[in-house]
Each structure stands twice: as C-alpha cells, then as structure tokens.
PDB file as gemmi writes it, atoms N, CA and C in Angstrom:
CRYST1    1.000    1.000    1.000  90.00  90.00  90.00 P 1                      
ATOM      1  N   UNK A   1     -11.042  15.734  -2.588  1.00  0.00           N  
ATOM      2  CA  UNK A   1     -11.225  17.053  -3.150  1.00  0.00           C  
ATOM      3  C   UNK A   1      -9.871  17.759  -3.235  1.00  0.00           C  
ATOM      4  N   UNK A   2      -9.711  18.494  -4.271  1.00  0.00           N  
ATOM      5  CA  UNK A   2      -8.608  19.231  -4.493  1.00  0.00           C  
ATOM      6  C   UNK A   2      -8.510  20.439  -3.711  1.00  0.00           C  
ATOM      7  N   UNK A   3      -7.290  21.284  -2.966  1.00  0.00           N  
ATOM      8  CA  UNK A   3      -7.732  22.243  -2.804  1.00  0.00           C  
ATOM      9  C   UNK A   3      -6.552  22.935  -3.000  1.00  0.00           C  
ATOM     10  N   UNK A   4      -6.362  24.278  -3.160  1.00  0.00           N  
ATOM     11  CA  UNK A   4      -4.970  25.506  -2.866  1.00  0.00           C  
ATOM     12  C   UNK A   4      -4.983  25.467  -1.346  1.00  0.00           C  
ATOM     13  N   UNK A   5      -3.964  25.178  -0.937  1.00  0.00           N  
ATOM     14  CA  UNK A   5      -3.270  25.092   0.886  1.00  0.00           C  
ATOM     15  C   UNK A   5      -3.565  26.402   0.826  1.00  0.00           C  
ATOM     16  N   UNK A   6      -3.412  26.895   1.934  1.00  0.00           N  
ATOM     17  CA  UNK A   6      -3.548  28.231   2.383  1.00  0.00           C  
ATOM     18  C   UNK A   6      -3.308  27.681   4.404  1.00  0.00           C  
ATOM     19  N   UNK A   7      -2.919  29.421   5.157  1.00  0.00           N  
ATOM     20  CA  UNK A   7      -2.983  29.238   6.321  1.00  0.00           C  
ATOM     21  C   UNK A   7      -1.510  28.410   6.690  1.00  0.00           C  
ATOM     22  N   UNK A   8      -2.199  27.117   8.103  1.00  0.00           N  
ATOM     23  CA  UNK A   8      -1.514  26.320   8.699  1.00  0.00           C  
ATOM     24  C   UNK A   8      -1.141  25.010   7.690  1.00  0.00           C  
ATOM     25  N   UNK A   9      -1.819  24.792   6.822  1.00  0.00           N  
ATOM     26  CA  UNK A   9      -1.603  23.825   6.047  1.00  0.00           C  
ATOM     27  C   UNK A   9      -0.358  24.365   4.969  1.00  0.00           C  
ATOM     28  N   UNK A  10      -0.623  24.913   4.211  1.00  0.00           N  
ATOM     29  CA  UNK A  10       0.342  26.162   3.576  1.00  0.00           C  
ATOM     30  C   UNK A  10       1.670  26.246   4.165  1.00  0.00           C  
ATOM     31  N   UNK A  11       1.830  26.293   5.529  1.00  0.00           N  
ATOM     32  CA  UNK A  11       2.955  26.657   6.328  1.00  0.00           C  
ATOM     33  C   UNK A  11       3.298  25.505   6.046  1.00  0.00           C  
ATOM     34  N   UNK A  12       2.601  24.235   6.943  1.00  0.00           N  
ATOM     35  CA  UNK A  12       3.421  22.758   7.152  1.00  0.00           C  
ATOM     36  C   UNK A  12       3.977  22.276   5.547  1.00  0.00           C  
ATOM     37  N   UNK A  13       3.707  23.027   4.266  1.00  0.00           N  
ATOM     38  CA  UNK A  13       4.214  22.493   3.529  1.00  0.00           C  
ATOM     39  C   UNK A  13       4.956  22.779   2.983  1.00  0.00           C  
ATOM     40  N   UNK A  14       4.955  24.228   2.900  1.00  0.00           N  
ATOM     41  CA  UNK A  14       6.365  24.972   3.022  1.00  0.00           C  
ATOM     42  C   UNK A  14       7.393  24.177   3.780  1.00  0.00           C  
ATOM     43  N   UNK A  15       7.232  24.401   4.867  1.00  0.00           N  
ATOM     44  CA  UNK A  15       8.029  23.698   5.855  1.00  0.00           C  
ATOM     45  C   UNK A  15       8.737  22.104   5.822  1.00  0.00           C  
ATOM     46  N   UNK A  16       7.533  21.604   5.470  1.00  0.00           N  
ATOM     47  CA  UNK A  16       8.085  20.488   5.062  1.00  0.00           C  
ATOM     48  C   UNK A  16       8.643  20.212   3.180  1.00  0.00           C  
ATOM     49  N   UNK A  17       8.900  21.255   2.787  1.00  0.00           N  
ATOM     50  CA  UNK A  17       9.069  21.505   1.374  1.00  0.00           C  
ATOM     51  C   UNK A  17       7.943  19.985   0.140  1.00  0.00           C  
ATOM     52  N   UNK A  18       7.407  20.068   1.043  1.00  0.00           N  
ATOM     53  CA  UNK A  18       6.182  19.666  -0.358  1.00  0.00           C  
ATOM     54  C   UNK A  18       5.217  20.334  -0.889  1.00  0.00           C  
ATOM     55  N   UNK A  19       5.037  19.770  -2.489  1.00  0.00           N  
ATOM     56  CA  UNK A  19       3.936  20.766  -3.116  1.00  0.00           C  
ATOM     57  C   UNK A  19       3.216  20.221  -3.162  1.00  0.00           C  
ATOM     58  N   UNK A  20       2.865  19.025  -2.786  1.00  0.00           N  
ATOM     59  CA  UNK A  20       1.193  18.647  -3.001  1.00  0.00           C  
ATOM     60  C   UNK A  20       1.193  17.573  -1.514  1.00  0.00           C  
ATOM     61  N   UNK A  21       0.445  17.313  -0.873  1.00  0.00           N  
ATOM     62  CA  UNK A  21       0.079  16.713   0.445  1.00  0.00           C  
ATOM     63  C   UNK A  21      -1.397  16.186   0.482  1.00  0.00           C  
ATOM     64  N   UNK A  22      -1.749  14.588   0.959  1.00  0.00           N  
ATOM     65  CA  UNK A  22      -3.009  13.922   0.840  1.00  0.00           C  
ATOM     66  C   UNK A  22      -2.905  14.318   2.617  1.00  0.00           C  
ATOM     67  N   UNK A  23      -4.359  14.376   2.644  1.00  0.00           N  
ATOM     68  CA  UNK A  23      -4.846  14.278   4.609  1.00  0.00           C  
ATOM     69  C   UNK A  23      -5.438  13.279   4.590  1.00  0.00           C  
ATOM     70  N   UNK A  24      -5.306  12.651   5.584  1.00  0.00           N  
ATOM     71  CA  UNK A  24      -6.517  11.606   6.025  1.00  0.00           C  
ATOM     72  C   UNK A  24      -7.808  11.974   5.714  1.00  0.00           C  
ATOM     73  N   UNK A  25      -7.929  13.243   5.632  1.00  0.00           N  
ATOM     74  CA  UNK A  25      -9.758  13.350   5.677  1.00  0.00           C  
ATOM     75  C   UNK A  25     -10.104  13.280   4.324  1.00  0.00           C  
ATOM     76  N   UNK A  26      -9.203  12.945   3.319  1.00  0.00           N  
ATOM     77  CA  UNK A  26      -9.125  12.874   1.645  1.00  0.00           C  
ATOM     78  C   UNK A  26      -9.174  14.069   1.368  1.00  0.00           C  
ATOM     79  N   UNK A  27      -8.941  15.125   1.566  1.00  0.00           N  
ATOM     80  CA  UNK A  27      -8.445  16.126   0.623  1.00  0.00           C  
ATOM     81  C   UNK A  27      -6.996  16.263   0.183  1.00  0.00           C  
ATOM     82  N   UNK A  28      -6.587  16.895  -0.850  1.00  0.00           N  
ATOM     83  CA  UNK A  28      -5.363  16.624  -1.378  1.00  0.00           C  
ATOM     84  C   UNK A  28      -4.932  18.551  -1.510  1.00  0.00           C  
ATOM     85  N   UNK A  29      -4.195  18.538  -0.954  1.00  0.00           N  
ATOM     86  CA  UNK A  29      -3.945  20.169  -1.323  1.00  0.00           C  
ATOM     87  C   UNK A  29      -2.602  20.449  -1.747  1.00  0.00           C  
ATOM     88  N   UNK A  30      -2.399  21.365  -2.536  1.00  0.00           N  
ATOM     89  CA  UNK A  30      -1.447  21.724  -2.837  1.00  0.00           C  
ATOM     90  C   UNK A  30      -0.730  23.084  -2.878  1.00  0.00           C  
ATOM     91  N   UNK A  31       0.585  23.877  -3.540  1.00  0.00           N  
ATOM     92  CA  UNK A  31       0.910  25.122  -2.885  1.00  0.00           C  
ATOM     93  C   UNK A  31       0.658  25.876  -4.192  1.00  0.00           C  
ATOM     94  N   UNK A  32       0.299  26.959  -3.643  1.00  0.00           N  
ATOM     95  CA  UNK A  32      -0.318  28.037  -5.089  1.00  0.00           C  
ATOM     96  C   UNK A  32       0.549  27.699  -6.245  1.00  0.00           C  
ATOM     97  N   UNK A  33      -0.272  27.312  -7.245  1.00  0.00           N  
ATOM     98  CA  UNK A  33       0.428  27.555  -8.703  1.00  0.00           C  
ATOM     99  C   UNK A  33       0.840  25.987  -8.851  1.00  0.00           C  
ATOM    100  N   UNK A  34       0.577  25.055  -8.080  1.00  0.00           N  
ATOM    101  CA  UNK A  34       0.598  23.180  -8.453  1.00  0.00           C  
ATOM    102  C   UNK A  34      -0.319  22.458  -8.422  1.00  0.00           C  
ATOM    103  N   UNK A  35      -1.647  23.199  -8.281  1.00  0.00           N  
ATOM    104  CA  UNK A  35      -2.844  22.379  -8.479  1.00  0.00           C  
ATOM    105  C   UNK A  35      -3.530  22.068  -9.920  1.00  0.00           C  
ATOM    106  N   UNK A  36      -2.597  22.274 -10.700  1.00  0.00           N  
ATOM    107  CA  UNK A  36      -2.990  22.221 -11.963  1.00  0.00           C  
ATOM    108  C   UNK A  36      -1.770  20.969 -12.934  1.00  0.00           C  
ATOM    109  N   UNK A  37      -1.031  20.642 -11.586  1.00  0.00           N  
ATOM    110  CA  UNK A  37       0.209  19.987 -12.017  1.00  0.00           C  
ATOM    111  C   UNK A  37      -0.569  18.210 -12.571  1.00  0.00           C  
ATOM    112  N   UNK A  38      -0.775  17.693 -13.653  1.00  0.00           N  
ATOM    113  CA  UNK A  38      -0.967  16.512 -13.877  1.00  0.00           C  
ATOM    114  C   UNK A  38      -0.306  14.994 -13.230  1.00  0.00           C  
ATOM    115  N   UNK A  39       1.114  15.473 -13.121  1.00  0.00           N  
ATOM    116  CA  UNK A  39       1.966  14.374 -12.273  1.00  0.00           C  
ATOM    117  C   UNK A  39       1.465  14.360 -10.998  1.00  0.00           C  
ATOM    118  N   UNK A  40       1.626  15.556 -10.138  1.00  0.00           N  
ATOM    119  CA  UNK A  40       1.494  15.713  -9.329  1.00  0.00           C  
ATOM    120  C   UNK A  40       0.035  14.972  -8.695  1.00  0.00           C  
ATOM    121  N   UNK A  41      -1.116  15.674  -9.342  1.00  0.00           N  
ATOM    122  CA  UNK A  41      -2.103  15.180  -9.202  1.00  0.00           C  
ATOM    123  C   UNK A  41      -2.385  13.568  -9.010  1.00  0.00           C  
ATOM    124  N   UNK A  42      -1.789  12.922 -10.120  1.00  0.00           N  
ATOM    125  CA  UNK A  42      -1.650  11.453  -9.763  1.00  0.00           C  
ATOM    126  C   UNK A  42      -0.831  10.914  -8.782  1.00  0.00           C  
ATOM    127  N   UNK A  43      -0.356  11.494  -8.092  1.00  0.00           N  
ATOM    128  CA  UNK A  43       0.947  11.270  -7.079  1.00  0.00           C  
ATOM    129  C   UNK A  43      -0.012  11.602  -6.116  1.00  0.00           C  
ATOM    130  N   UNK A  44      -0.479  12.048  -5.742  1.00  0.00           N  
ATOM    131  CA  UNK A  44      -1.225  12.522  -4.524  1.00  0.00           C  
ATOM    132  C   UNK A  44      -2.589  11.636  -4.326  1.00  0.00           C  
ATOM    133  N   UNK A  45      -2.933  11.542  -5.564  1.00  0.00           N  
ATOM    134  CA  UNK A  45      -4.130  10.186  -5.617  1.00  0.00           C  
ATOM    135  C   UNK A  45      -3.983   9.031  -5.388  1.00  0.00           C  
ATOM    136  N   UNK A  46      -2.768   8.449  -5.720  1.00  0.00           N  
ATOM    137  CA  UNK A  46      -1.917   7.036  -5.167  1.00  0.00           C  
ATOM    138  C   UNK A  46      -1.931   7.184  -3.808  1.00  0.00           C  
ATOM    139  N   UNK A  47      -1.698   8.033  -2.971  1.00  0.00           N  
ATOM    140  CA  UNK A  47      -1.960   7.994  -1.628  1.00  0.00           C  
ATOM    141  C   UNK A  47      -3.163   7.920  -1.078  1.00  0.00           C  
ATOM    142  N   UNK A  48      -4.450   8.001  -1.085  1.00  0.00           N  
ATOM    143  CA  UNK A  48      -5.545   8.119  -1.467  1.00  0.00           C  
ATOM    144  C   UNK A  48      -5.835   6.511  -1.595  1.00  0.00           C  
ATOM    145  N   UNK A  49      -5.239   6.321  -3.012  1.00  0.00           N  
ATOM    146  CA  UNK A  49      -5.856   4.566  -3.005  1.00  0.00           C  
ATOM    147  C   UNK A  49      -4.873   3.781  -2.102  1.00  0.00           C  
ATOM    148  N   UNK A  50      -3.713   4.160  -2.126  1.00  0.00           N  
ATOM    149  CA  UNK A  50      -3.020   3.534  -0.816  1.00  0.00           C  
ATOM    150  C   UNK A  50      -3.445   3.451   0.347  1.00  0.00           C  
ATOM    151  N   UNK A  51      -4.515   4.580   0.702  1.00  0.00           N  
ATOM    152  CA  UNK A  51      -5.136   4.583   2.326  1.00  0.00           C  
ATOM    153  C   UNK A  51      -6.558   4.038   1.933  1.00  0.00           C  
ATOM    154  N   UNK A  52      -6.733   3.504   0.709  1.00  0.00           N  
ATOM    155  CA  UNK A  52      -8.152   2.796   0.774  1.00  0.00           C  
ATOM    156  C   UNK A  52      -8.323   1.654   0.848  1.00  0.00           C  
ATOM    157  N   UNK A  53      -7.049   1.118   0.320  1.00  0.00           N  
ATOM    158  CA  UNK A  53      -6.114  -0.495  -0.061  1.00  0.00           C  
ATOM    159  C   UNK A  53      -6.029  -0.710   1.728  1.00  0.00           C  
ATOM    160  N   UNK A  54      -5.121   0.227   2.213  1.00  0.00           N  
ATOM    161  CA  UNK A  54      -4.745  -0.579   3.852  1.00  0.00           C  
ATOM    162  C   UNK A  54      -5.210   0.193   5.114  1.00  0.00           C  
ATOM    163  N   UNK A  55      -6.280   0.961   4.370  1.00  0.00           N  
ATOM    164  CA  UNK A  55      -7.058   2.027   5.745  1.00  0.00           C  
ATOM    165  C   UNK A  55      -5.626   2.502   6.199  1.00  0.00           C  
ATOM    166  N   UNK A  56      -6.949   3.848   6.926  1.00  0.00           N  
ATOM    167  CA  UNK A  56      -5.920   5.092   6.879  1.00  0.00           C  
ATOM    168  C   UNK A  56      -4.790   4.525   8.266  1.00  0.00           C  
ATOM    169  N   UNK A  57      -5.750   4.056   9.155  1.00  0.00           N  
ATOM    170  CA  UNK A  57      -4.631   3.957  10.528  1.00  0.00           C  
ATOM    171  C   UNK A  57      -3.344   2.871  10.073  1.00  0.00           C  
ATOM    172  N   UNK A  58      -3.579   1.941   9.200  1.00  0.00           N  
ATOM    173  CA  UNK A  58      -2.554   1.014   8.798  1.00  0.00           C  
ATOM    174  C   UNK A  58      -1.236   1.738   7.997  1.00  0.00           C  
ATOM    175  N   UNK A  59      -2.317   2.890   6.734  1.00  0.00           N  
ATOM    176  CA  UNK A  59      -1.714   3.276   6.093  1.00  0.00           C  
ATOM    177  C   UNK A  59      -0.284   4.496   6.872  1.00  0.00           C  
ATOM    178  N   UNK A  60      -1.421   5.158   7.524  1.00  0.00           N  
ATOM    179  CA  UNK A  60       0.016   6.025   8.337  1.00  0.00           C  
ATOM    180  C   UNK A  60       0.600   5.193   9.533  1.00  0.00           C  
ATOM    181  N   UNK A  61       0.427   4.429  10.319  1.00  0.00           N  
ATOM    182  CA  UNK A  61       1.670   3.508  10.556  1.00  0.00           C  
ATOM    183  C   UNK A  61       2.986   3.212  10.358  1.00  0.00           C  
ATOM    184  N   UNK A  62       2.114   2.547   8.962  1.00  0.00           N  
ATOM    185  CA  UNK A  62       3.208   2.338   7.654  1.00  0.00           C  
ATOM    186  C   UNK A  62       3.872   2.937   7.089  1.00  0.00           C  
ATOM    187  N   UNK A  63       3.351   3.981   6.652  1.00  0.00           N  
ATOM    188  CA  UNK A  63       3.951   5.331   6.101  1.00  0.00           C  
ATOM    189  C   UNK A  63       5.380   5.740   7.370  1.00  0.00           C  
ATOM    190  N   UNK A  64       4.528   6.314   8.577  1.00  0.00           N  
ATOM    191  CA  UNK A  64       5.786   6.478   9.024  1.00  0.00           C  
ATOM    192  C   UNK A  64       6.806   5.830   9.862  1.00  0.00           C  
ATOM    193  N   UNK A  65       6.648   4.527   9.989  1.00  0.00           N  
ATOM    194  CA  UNK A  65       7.313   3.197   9.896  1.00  0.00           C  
ATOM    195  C   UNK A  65       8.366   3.615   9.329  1.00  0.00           C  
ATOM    196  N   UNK A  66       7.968   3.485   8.165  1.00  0.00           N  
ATOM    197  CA  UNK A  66       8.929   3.459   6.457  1.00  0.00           C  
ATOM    198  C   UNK A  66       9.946   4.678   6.319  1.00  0.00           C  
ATOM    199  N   UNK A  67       9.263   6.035   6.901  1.00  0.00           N  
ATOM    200  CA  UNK A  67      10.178   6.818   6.706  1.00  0.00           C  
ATOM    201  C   UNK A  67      10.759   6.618   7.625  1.00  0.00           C  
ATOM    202  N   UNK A  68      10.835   6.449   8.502  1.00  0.00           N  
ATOM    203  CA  UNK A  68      11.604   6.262   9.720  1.00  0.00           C  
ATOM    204  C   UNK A  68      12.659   5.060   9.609  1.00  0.00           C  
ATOM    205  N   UNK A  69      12.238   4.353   8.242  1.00  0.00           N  
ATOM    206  CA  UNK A  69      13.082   3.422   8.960  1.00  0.00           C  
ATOM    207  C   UNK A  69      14.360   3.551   7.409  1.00  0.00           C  
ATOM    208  N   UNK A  70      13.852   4.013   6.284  1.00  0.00           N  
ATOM    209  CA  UNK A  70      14.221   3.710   5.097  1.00  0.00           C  
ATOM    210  C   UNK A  70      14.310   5.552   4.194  1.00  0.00           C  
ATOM    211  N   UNK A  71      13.757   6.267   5.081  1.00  0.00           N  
ATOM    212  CA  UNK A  71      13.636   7.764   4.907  1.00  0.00           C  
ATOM    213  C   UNK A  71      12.715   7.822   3.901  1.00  0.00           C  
ATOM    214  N   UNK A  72      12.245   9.349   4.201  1.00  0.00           N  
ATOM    215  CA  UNK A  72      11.409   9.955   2.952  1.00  0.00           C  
ATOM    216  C   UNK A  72      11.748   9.289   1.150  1.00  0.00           C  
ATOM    217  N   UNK A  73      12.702   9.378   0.658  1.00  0.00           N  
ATOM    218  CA  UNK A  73      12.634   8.915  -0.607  1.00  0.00           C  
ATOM    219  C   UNK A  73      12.949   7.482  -1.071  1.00  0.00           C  
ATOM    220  N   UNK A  74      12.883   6.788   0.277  1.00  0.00           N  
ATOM    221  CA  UNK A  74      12.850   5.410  -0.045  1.00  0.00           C  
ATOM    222  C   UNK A  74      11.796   4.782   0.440  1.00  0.00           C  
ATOM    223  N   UNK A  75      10.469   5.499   1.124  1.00  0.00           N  
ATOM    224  CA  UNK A  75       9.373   4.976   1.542  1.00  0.00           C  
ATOM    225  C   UNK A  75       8.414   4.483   0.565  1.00  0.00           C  
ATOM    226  N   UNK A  76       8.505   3.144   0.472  1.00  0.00           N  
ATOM    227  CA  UNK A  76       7.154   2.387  -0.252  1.00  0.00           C  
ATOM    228  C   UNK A  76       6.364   2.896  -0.832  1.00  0.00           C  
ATOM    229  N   UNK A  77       5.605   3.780  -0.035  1.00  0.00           N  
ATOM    230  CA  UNK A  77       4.668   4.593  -0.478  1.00  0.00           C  
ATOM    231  C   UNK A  77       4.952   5.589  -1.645  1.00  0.00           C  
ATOM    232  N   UNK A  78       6.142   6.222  -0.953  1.00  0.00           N  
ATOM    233  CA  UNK A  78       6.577   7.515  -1.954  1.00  0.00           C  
ATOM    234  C   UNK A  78       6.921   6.663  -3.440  1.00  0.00           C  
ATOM    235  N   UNK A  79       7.548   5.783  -3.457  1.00  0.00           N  
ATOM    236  CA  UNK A  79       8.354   4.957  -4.697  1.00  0.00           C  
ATOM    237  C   UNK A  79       7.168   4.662  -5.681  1.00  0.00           C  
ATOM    238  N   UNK A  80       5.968   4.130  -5.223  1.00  0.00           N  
ATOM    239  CA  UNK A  80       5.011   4.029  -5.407  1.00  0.00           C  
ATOM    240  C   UNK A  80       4.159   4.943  -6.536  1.00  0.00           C  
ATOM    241  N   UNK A  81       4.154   5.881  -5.566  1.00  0.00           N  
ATOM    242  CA  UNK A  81       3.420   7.537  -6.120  1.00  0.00           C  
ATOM    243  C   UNK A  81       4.539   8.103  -7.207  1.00  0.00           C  
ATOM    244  N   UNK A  82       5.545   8.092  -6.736  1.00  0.00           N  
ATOM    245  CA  UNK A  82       6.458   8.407  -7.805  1.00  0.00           C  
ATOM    246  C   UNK A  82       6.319   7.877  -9.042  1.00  0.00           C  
ATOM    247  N   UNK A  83       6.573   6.348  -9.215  1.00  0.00           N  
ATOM    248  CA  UNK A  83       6.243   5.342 -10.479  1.00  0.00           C  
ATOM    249  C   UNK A  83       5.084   5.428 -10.798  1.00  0.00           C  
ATOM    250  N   UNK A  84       4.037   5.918 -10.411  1.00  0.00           N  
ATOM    251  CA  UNK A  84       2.488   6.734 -11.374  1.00  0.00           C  
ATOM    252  C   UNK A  84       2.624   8.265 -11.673  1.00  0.00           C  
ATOM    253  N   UNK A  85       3.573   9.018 -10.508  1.00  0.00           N  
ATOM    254  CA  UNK A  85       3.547  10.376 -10.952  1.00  0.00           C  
ATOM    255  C   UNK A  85       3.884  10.476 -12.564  1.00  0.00           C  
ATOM    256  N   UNK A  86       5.599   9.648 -12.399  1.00  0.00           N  
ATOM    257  CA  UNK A  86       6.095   9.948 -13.462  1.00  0.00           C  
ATOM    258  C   UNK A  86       5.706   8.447 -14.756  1.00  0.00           C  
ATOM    259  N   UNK A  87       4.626   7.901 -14.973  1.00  0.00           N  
ATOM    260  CA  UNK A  87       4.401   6.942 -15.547  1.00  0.00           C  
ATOM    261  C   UNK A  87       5.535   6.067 -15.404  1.00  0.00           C  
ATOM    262  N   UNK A  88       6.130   5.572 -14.651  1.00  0.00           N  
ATOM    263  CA  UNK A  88       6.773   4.579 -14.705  1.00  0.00           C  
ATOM    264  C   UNK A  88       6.396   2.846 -14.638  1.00  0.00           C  
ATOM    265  N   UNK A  89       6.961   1.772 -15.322  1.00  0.00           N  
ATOM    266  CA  UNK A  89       6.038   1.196 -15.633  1.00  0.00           C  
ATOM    267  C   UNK A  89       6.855  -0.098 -14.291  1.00  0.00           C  
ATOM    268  N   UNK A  90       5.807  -1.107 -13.657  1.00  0.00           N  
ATOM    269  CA  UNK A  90       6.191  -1.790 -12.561  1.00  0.00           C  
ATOM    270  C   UNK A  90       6.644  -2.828 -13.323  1.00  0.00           C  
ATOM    271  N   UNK A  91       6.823  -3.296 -14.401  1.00  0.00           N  
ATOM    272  CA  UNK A  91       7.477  -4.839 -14.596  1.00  0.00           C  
ATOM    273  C   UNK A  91       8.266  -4.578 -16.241  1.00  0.00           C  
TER     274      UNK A  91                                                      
END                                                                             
C-alpha cells in the first residue's frame, strides 16, 4: 500500500534523506508531494519483489550486508531499483 509518511516515519526519512522507503510490513511511503512520482513508485516496488524473491529476513541481511560493505549507492539492491526506476535496460 502506498502511503504519505507522516510523524516518526517522515522524520527517519528526512533524516535519512530519502523520498520514498519500502517497510517490511509492505507498505511503501513516501515524503509529501512524491507519491505521485512514477519512477519512484517503481523503485520502491522492486524492493517489494526483491523481499518476495529472497524473503524479508534474507532480504534485509542482504541489504545491509551490502551497504555496509559496498555503501548505499552501490548496493545490489539499490542498482537494481534504480535500473527499473529509471528504465534502464539489463543486457
């Protein structure tokens, strides 16, 4: 489900300067005025089928494995979501 962040969620994304964020519990929220973003939207859904592909406990593992080991914009995942955000094509 889509939602407008608001609150503590709102904050952590501020904070963590992202505009759109998947939860484990499958909602996808985003910061006022980007829930209408089309890229975005598909970027946030790739995470989503990414945690359906390797379940969620594998998936965040992995996830922060990856950033940890390769940082935020070189994490698998993100490269991933990125190359559907922005239609990019894999071969």
């Amino acid at each position: 489900m889509i939602k407008v962040a608001s609150g503590f969620i709102l904050w952590f994304m501020n904070r963590m300067k992202f505009q759109g964020w998947t939860s484990l519990w499958g909602d996808i929220y985003f910061v006022p005025g980007c829930e209408t973003d089309a890229g975005l939207i598909l970027h946030e859904q790739t995470h989503l089928k990414q945690m359906a592909k390797d379940g969620k406990l594998v998936y965040m593992v992995k996830y922060l494995y990856w950033t940890a080991r390769y940082g935020y914009m070189q994490n698998p995942y993100e490269i991933e979501a990125r190359a559907v955000q922005y239609g990019i094509s894999k071969g």
